[in-house]
C-alpha positions, 0 to 999 in steps of 0.5 A: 502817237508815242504817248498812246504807246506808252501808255498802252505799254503802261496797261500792258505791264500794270495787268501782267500777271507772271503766274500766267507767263509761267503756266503757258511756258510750262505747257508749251502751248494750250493743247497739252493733256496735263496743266499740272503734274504730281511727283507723289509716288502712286502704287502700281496695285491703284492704277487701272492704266497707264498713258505715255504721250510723246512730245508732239506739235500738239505739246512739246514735252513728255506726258504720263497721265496714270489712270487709277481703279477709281477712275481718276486721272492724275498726270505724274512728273516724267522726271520723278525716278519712280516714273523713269523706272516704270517707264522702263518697265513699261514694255515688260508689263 
């Protein structure tokens, strides 16, 4: 018995891959809206709208997806000084 669990183990760590470790971490769990998100300044003049989803049992951090004119979607860092800012102007828009 013990050598079936050792070697189950062995398997286990041989076919590990951390890139997938760091991707469920960085979601919190699988029903997060954004897998990835950009820091890249986007102009206001390109968005269509603006989606804030607060941290909820479904995902366990803040999401801003900005929606733009030629109807992509692109998911930006909460935490970019650009995106607190309009964040903060979002009520005056």
């Amino acid at each position: 018995m013990a050598l079936w669990a050792a070697l189950l183990l062995g398997v286990l760590l041989a076919t590990h891959r951390p890139g997938d470790a760091a991707l469920l971490e960085a979601n919190g769990n699988l029903s997060c809206r954004c897998a990835k998100t950009t820091r890249a300044f986007i102009s206001p003049r390109k968005y269509s709208s603006i989606e804030v989803w607060p941290v909820g049992s479904s995902c366990r951090r803040l999401e801003v997806v900005i929606r733009l004119k030629s109807q992509e979607r692109v998911c930006v860092d909460p935490d970019t000084p650009w995106v607190k800012k309009l964040l903060q102007d979002l009520p005056n828009l």
